[in-house]
C-alpha positions in Angstrom: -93.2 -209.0 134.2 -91.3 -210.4 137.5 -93.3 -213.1 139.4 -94.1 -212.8 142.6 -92.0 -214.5 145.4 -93.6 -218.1 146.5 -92.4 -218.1 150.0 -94.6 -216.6 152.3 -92.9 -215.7 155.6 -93.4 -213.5 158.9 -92.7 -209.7 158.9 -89.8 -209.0 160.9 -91.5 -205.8 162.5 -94.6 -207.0 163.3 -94.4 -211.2 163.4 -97.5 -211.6 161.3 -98.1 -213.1 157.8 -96.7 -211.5 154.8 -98.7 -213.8 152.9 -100.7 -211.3 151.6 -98.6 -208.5 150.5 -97.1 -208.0 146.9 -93.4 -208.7 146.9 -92.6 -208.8 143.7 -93.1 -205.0 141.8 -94.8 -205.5 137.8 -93.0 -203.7 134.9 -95.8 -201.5 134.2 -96.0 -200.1 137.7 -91.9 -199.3 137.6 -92.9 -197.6 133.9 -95.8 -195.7 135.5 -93.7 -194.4 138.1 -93.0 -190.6 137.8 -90.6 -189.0 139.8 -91.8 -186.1 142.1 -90.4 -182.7 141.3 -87.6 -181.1 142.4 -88.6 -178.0 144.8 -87.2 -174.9 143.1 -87.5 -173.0 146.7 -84.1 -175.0 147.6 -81.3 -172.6 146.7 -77.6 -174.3 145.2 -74.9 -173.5 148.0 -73.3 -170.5 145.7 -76.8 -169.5 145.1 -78.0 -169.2 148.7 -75.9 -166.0 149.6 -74.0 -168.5 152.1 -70.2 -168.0 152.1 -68.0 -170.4 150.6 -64.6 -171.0 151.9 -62.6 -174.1 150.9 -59.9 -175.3 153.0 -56.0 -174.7 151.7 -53.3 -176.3 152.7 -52.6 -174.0 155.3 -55.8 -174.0 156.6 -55.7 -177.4 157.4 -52.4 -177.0 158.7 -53.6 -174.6 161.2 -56.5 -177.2 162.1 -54.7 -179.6 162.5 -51.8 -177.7 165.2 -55.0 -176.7 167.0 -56.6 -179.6 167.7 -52.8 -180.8 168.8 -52.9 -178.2 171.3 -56.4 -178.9 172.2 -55.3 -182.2 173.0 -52.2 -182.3 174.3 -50.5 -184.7 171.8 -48.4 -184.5 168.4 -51.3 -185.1 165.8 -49.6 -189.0 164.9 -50.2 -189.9 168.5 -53.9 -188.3 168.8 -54.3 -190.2 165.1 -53.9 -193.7 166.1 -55.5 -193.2 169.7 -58.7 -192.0 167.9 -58.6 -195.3 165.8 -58.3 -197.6 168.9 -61.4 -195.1 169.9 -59.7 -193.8 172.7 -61.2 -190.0 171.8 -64.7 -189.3 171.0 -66.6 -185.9 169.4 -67.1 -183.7 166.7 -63.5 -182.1 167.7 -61.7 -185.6 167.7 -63.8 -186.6 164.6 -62.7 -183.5 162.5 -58.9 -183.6 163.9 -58.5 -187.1 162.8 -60.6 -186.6 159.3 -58.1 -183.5 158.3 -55.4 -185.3 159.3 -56.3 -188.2 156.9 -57.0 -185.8 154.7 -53.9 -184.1 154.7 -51.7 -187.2 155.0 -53.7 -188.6 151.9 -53.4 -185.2 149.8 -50.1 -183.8 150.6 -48.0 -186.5 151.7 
């Protein structure tokens, strides 16, 4: 069985005495622990009727000369400005994520 922590500090939420709560957790309450079930009602991806496309090379070639022309600049140039934060959005987000992607997976 653990012990339970000596030191008896102030909450960080509320600023009162934690005194009196259990910190430390007994090895019979872990071992009577049972998981809650997994809902069958939630459907796997493939299962769901939802379809699946997964991005080629091409494809994220094609990305990526979009979001160039969406903003304005060769996709090295967009690349580092979105590090220095310079862009912001789901648009610069998922230009400079395929183009990590595709410098990491075919370069």
């Amino acid at each position: 069985m653990t012990q339970k922590s000596k030191k008896h500090g102030k909450s960080v939420l509320s600023g009162r005495s934690i005194r009196s709560t259990n910190i430390g957790t007994s090895i019979g309450a872990l071992k009577e622990h049972k998981p809650a079930p997994i809902s069958t009602a939630i459907k796997p991806i493939h299962n769901a009727g939802m379809p699946i496309h997964i991005l080629t090379k091409d494809d994220i070639k094609k990305e990526i000369a979009e979001g160039e022309r969406r903003f304005g600049m060769p996709a090295d140039d967009f690349y580092k400005a979105w590090q220095d934060g310079k862009f912001h959005g789901f648009q610069a987000m998922k230009l400079g994520c395929l183009y990590e992607l595709y410098k990491d997976e075919y370069e």
